[in-house]
Every structure is written in structure tokens, then in C-alpha cells.
py3Dmol code that shows the C-alpha trace and the ligand (Angstrom):
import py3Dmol

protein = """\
ATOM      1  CA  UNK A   1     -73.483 -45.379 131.903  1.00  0.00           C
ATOM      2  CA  UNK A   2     -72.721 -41.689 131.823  1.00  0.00           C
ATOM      3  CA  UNK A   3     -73.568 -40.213 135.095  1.00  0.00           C
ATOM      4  CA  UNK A   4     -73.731 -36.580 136.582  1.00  0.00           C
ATOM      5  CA  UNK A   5     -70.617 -37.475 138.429  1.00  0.00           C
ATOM      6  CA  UNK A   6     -68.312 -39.137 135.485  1.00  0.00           C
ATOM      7  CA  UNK A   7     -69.517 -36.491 133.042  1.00  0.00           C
ATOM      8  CA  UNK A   8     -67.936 -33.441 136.269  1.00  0.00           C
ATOM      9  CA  UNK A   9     -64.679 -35.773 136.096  1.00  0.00           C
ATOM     10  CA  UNK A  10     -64.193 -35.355 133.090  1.00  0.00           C
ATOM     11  CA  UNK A  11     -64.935 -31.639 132.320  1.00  0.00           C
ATOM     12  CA  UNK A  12     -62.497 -30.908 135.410  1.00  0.00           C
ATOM     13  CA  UNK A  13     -59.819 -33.064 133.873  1.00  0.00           C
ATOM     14  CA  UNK A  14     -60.275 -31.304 130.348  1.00  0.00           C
ATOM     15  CA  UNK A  15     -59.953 -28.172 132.655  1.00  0.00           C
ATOM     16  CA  UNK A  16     -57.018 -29.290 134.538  1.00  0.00           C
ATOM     17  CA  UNK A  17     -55.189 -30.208 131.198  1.00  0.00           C
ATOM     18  CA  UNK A  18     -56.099 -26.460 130.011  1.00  0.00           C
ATOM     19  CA  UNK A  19     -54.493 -24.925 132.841  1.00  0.00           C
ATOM     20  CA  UNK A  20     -51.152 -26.888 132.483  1.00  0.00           C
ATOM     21  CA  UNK A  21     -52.191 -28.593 135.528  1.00  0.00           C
ATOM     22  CA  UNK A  22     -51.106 -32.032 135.606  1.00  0.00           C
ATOM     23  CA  UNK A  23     -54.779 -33.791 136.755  1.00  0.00           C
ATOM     24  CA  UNK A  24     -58.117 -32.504 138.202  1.00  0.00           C
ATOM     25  CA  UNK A  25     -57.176 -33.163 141.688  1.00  0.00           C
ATOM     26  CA  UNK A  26     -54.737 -30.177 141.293  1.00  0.00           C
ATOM     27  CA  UNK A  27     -57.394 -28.281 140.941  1.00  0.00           C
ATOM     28  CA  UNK A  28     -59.463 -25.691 143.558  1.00  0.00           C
ATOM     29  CA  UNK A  29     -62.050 -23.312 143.448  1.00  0.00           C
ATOM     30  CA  UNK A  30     -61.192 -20.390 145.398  1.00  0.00           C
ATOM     31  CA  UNK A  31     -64.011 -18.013 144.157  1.00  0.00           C
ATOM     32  CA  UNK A  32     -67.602 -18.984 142.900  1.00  0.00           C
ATOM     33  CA  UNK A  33     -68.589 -16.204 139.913  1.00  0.00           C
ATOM     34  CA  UNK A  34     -72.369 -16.317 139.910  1.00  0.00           C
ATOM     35  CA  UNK A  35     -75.317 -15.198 137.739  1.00  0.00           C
ATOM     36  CA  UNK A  36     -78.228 -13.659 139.026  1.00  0.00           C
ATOM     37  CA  UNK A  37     -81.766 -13.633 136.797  1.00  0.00           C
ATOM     38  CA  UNK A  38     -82.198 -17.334 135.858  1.00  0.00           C
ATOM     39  CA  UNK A  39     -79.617 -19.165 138.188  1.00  0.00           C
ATOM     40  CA  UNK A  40     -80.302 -17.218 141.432  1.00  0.00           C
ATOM     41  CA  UNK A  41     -83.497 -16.101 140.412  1.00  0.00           C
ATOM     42  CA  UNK A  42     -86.047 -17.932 138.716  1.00  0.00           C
ATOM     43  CA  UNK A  43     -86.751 -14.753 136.956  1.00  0.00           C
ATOM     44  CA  UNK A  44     -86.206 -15.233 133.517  1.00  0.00           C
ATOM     45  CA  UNK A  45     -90.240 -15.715 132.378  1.00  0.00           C
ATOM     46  CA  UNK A  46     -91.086 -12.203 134.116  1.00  0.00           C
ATOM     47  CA  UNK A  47     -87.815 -10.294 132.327  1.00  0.00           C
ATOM     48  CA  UNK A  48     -88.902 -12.205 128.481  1.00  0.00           C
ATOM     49  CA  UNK A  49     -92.402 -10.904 129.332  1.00  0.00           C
ATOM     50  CA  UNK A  50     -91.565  -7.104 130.660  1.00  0.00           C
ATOM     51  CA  UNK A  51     -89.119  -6.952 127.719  1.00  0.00           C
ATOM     52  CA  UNK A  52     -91.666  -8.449 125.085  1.00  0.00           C
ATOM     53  CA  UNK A  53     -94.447  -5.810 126.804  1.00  0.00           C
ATOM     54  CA  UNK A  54     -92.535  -2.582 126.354  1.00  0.00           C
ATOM     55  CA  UNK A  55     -91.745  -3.632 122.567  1.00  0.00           C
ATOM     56  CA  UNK A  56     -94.847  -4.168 122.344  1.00  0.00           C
ATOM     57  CA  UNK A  57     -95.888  -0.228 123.294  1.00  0.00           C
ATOM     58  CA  UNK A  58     -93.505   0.751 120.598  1.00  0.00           C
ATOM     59  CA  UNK A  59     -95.589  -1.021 117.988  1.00  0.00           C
ATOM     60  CA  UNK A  60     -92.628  -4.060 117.395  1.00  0.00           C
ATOM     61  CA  UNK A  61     -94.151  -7.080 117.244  1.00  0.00           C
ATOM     62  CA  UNK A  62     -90.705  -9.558 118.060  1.00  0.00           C
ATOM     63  CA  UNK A  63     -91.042 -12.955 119.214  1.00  0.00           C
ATOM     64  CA  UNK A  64     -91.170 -13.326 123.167  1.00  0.00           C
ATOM     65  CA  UNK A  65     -88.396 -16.064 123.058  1.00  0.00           C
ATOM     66  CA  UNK A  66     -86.148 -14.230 121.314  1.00  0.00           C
ATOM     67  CA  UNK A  67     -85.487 -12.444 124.812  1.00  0.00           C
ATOM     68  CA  UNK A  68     -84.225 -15.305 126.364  1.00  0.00           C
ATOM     69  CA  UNK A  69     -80.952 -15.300 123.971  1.00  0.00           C
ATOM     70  CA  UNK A  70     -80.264 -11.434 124.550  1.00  0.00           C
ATOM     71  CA  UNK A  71     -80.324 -12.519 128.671  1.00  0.00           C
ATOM     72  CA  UNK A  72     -76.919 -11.254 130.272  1.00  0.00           C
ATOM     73  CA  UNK A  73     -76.726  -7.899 128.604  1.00  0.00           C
ATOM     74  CA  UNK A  74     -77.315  -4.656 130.230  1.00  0.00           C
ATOM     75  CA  UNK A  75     -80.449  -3.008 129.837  1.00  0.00           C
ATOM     76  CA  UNK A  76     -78.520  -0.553 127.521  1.00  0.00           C
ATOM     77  CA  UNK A  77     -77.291  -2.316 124.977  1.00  0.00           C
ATOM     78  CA  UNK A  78     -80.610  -4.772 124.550  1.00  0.00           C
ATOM     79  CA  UNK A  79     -82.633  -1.293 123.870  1.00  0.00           C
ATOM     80  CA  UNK A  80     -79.964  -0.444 121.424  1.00  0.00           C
ATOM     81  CA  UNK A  81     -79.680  -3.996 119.617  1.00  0.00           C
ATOM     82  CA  UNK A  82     -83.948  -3.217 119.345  1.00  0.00           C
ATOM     83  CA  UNK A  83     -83.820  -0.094 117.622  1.00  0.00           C
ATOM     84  CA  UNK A  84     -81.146  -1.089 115.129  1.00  0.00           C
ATOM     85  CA  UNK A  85     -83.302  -4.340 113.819  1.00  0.00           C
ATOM     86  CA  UNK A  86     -86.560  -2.555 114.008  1.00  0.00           C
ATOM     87  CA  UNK A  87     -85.735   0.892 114.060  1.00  0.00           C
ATOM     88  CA  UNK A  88     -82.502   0.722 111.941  1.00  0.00           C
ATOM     89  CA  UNK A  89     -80.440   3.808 114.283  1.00  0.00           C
ATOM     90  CA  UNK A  90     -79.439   3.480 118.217  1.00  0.00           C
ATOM     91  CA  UNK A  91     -81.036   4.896 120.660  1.00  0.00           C
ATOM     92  CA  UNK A  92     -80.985   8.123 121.850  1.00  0.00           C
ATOM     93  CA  UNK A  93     -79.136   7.878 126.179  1.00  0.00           C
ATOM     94  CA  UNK A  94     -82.996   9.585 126.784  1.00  0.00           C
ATOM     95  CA  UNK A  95     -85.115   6.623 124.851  1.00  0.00           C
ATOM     96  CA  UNK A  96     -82.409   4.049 126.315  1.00  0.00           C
ATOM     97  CA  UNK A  97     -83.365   5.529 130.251  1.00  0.00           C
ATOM     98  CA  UNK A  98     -87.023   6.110 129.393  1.00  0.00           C
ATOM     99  CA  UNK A  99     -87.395   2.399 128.131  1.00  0.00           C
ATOM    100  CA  UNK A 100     -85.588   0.116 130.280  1.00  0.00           C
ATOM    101  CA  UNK A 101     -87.095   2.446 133.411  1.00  0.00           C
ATOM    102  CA  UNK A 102     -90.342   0.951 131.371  1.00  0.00           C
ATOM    103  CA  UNK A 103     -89.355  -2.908 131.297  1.00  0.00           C
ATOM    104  CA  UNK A 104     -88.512  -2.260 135.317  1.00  0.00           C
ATOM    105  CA  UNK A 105     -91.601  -0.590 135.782  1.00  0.00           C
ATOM    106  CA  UNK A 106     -93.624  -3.961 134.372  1.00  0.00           C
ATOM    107  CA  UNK A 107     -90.997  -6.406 135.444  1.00  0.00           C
ATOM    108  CA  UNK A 108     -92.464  -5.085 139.351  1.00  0.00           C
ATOM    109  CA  UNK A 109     -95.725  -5.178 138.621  1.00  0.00           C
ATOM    110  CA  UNK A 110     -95.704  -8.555 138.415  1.00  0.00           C
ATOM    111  CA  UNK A 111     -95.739 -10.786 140.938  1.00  0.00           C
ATOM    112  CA  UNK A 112     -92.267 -11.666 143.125  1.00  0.00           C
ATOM    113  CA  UNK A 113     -89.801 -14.328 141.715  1.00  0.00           C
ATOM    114  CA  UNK A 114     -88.637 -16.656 143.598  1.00  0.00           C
ATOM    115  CA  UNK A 115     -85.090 -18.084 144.612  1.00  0.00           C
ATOM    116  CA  UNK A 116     -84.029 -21.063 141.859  1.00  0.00           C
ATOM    117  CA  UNK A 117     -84.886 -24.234 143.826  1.00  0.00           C
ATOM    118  CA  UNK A 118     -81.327 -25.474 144.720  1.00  0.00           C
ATOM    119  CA  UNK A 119     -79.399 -21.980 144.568  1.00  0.00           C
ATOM    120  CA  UNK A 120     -79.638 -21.302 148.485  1.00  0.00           C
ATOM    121  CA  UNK A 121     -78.267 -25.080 149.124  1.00  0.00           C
ATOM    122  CA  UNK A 122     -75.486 -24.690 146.486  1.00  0.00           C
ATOM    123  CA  UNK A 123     -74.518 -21.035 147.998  1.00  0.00           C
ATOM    124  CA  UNK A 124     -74.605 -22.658 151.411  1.00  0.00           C
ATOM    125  CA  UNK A 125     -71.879 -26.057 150.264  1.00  0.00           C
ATOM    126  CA  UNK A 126     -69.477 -23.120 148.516  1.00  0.00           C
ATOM    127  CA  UNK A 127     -69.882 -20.910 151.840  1.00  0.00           C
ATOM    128  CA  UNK A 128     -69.051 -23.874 153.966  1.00  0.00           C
ATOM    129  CA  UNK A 129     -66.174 -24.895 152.289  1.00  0.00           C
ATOM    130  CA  UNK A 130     -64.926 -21.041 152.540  1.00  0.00           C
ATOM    131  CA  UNK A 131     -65.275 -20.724 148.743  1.00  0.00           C
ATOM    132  CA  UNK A 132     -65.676 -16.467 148.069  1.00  0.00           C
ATOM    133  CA  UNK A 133     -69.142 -15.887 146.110  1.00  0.00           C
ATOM    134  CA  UNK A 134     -69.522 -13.011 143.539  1.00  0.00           C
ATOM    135  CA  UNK A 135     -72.550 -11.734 141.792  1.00  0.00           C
ATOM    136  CA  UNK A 136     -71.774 -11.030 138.623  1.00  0.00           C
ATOM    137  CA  UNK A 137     -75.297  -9.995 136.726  1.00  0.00           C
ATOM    138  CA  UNK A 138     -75.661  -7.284 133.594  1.00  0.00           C
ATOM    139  CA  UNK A 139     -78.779  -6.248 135.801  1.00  0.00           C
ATOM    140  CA  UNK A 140     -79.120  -3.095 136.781  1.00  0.00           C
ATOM    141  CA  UNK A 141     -82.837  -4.018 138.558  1.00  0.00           C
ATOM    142  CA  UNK A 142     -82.237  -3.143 142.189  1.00  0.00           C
ATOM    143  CA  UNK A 143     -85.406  -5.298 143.385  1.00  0.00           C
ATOM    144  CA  UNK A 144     -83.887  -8.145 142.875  1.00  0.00           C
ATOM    145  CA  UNK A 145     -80.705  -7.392 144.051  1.00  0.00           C
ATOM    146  CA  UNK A 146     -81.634  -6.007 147.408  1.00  0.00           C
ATOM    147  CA  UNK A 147     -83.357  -8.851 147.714  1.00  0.00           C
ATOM    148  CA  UNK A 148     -79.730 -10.943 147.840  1.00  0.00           C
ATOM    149  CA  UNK A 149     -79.110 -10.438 151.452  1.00  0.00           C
ATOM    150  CA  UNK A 150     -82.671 -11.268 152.667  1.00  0.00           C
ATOM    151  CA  UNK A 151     -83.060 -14.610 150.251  1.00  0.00           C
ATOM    152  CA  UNK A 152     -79.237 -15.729 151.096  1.00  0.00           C
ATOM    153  CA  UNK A 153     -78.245 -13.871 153.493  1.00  0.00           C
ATOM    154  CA  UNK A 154     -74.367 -13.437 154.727  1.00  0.00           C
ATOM    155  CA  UNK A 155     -73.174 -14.893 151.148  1.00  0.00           C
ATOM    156  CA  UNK A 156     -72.544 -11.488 148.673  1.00  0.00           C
ATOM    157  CA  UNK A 157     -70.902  -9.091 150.171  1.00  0.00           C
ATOM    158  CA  UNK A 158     -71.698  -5.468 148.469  1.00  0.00           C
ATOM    159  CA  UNK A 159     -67.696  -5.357 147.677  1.00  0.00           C
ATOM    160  CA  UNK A 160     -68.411  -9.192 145.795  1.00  0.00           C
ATOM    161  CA  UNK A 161     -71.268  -7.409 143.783  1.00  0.00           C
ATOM    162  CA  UNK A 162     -70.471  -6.721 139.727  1.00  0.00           C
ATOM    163  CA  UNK A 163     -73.790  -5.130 138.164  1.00  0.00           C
ATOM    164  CA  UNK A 164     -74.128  -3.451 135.225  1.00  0.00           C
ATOM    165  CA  UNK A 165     -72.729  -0.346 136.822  1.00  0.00           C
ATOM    166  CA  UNK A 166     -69.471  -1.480 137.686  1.00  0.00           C
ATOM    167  CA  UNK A 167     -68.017  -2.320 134.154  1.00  0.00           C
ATOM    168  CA  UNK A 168     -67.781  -0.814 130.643  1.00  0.00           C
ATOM    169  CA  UNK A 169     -68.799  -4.047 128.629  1.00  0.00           C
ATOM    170  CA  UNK A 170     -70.941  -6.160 129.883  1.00  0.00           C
ATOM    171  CA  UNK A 171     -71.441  -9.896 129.045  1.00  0.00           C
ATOM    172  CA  UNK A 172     -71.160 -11.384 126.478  1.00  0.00           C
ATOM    173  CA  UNK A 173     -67.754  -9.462 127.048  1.00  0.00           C
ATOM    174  CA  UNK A 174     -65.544 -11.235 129.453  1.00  0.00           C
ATOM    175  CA  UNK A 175     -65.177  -8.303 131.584  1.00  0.00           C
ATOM    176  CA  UNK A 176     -67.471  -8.778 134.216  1.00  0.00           C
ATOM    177  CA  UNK A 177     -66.119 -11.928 135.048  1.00  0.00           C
ATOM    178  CA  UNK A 178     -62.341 -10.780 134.900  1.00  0.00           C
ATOM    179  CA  UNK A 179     -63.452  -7.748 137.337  1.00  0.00           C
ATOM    180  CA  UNK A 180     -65.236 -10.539 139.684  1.00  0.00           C
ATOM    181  CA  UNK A 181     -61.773 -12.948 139.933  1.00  0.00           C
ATOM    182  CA  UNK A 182     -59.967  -8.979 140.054  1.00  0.00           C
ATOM    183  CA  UNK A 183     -62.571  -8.351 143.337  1.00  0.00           C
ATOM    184  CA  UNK A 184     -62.511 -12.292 144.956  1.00  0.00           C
ATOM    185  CA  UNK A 185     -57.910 -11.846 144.512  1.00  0.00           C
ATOM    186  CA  UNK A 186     -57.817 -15.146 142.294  1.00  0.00           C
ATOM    187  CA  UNK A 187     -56.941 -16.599 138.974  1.00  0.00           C
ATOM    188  CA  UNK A 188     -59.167 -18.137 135.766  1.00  0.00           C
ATOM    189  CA  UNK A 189     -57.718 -21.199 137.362  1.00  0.00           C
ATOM    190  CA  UNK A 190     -59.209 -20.675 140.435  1.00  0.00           C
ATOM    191  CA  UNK A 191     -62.463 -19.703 139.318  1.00  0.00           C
ATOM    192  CA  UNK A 192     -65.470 -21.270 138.583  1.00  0.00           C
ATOM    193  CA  UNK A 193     -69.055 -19.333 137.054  1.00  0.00           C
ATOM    194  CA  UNK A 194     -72.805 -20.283 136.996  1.00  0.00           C
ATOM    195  CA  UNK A 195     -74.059 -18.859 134.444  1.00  0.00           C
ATOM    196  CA  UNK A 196     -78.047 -19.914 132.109  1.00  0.00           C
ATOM    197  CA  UNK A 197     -77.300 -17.767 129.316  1.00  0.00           C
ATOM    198  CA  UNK A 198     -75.532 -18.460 126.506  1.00  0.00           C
ATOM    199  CA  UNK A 199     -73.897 -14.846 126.327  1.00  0.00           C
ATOM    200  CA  UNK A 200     -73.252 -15.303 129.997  1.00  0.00           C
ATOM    201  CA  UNK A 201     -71.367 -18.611 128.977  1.00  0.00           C
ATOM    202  CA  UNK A 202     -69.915 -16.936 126.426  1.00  0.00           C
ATOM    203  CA  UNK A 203     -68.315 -14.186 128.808  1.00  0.00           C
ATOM    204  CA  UNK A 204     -67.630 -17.141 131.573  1.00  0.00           C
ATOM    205  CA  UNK A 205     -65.628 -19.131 129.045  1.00  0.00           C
ATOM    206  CA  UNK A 206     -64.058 -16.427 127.570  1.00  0.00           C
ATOM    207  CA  UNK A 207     -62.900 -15.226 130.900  1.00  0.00           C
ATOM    208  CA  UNK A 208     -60.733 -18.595 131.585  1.00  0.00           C
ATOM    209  CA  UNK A 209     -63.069 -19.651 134.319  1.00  0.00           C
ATOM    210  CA  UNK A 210     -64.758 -23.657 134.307  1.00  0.00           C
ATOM    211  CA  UNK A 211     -68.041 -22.540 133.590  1.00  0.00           C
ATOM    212  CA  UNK A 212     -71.208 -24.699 134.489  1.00  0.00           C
ATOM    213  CA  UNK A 213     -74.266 -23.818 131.723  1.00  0.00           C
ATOM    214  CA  UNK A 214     -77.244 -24.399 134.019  1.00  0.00           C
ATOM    215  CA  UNK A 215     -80.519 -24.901 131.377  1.00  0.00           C
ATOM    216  CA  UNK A 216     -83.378 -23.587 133.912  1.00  0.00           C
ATOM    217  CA  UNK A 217     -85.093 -21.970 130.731  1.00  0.00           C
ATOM    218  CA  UNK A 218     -86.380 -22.865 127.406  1.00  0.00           C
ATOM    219  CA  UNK A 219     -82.866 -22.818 125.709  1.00  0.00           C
ATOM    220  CA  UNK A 220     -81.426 -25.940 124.622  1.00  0.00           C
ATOM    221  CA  UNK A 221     -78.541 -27.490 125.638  1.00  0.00           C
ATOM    222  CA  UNK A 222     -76.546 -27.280 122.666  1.00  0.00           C
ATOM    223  CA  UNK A 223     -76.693 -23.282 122.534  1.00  0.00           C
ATOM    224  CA  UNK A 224     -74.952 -23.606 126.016  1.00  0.00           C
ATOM    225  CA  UNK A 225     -72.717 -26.091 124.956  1.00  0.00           C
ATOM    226  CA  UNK A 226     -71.868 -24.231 121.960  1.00  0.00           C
ATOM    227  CA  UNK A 227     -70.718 -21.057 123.108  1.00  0.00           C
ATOM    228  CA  UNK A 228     -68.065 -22.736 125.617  1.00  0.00           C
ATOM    229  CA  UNK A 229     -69.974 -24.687 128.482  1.00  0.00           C
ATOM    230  CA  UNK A 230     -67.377 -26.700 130.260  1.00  0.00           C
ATOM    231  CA  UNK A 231     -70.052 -28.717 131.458  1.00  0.00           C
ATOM    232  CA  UNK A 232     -74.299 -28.668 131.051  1.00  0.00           C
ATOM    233  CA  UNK A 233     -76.766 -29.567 133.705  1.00  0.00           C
ATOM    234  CA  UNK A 234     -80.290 -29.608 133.715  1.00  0.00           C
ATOM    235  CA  UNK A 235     -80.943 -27.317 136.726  1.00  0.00           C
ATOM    236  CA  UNK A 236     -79.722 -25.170 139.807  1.00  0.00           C
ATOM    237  CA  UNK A 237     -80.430 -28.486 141.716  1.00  0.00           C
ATOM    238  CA  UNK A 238     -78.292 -30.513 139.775  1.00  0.00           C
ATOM    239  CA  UNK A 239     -75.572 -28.305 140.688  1.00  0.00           C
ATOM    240  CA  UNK A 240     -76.275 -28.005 143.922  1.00  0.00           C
ATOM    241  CA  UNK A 241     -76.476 -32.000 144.309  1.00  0.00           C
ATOM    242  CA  UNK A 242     -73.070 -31.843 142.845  1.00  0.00           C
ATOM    243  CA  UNK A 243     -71.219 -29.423 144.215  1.00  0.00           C
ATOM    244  CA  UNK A 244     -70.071 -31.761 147.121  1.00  0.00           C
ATOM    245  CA  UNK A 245     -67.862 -33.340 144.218  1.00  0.00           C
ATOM    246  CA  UNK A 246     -65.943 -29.772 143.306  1.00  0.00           C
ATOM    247  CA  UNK A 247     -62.449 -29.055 144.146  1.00  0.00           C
ATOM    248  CA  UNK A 248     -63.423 -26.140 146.185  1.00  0.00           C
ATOM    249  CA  UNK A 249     -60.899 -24.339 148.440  1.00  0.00           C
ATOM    250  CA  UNK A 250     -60.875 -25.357 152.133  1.00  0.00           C
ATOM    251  CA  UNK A 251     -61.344 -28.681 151.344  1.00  0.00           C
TER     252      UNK A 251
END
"""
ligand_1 = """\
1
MG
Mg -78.915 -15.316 133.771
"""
view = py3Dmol.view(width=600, height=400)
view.addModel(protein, "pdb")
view.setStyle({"model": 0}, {"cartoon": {"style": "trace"}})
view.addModel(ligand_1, "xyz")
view.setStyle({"model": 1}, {"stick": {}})
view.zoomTo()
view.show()
């Protein structure tokens, strides 16, 4: 039987044999790239609904689901992809500040997320094991991530913090992730993300990284899976029951 542990063996192996490293027990995380809104955060539901509410205003009717598959980007370019399907022209840099300030201004009005069960254990195995954690999150929502120090605190330091602010293309582009390896001083090799989204997968894959798809949302597997998962698992738990298993540095 396939279990949690056989199916990590074997993405770390396919990994290994990637890197031109002879077998997975070459292998060591050095620096732990993670997502924020739906793998921190269990966030997602309120950002779909603040997103699908200030559509709304604008007299769009879009399907609240289709949110979840734009997750990752920065505030900037979902407004933009929005006016050119239903408005058929970008957005002016006024509209794009009036309109995410909007989404924020809903996304607080409702009531506070909470941490992803799991995330604070997971956080506090890579921290033990002297494993260097990065935020990496196309967010630009300062609520949540003041929140950081207070929900896990000692783990991000600001320096370890890549927002939507510190880089010109955001996910599904790469560079976030190549600025967070850049910021933690190691290699794709040496690198692993935690990413839900599939354009956050994308832009973990793409970066070189082993990249965990973590499906805490209604996207299926295979849309993880598909856009360059090295392995799937079916929560922030699951990870966090795992990560005694990883390579990580110190070890
Ligand atoms: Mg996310």
C-alpha cells in the first residue's frame, strides 16, 4: 500500500535524480519558502468572498470559485485580469488602488482567520532543525501579515519576508521564490516551498525548488499536480505529520 511516507520517498528521489544528486539522502533543506493565505492562513474562503463582493459592486456577476485559481497573484494584476474579461481594457493605477483598497476593506470586515491547523507545528519541526523560513505571499494585506509574529512568533524574520512589494512579477512568475532562496543564501537544491495554489505551484516548480501542493481548498488535486507539484497532500497537517521525514539541514 501507498503510504504518506513511500509516496515523500519517492518524490525526494525523483528530486534527488533532478539535481544530479546521486540519491535522496544527499539531499537537505536549508531554507523552507512558504505561502501565506491558504497554507499559513486558513484564509482563502474570506479572500474568494471579498474578491467575489467588490465584483459584485461593479455589476460583474463571475463565479465565486473562479477566485480560488487566480490565488497567488498580487492584488494588481487580479484587478487587471477582471477588467480585460469583463471590461475588455486594463485598469487605470487609480481603479487598480481604489479596488483592491475595496477587497481589503471587506476582507476586514469579516471576521479573523485563523492559523491552518498544523502550520504552527510544521514551522516549529523546520525551526528546530535550524531550517531558515521565508514568507513568500503575492499579498499585499498587512492584517494578516502583522499578524505573523504574534500567531508564530520568532519564525519570519522581516528580512525573510517577500510580499507583493518586494518583486516585479509576482507568482505565477518564479521570481518571488528565486528572491526568497536569493534572501535565505541557498540553492533550488536546497530549497523546499509550501505552496495551495496552483499558480503558487507553478512559480515553486518553476523556481527549481521541491514543492509540496497542500489542497486545504476546494481545488482538486490534479490542478496541483498538473502545474508541477513534486508531491500532493491533503492538508497543512499532513505536512506537518511529515515533516519529521524531510532532509532538513541540521539534521
Ligand atoms: Mg496561498
Amino acid at each position: 500500500m501507498e503510504t504518506p511516507e513511500n509516496k515523500l520517498q519517492q518524490a525526494l528521489q525523483r528530486f534527488a535524480v533532478r539535481k544530479g544528486l546521486a540519491s535522496a539522502s544527499s539531499l537537505r533543506f536549508r531554507a523552507a519558502l512558504i505561502d501565506m493565505d491558504g497554507t499559513l492562513y486558513d484564509s482563502m474562503g474570506h479572500h474568494t468572498l471579498a474578491w467575489h463582493k467588490m465584483i459584485s459592486d461593479l455589476g460583474i456577476e463571475a463565479d465565486r470559485n473562479r477566485f480560488y485559481l487566480f490565488e497567488g497573484m498580487t492584488g494588481k494584476a487580479t484587478v487587471n485580469l477582471l477588467f480585460r474579461e469583463y471590461l475588455h481594457r486594463d485598469a487605470t493605477d487609480e481603479e487598480v488602488a481604489e479596488l483592491y483598497h475595496r477587497k481589503t476593506v471587506y476582507f476586514n470586515e469579516m471576521t479573523p482567520v485563523k492559523p491552518m491547523l498544523g502550520a504552527a507545528q510544521l514551522l516549529t519541526t523546520l525551526s528546530d532543525a535550524g531550517v531558515t523560513c521565508v514568507l513568500v505571499t503575492g499579498s499585499g494585506q498587512r492584517s494578516l501579515i502583522d499578524r505573523l509574529e504574534r500567531d508564530f512568533p520568532g519564525i519570519f524574520k522581516p528580512e525573510l519576508m517577500i510580499t507583493s512589494a518586494d518583486v516585479e512579477h509576482g507568482k505565477p512568475d518564479p521570481e518571488p521564490y528565486l528572491k526568497a532562496m536569493q534572501r535565505a543564501g541557498v540553492t533550488a537544491a536546497e530549497a523546499m516551498v509550501v505552496e495551495n495554489a496552483p499558480l503558487g505551484v507553478r512559480a515553486g516548480a518553476q523556481s527549481g525548488a521541491f514543492t509540496f501542493g497542500l489542497t486545504t481548498g476546494p481545488v482538486p488535486v490534479s490542478a496541483l499536480a498538473d502545474e508541477g507539484a513534486d508531491i500532493v497532500l491533503p492538508s497543512m497537517q499532513a505536512l506537518a505529520d511529515l515533516a519529521p521525514q524531510l532532509p532538513l539541514a541540521g539534521k
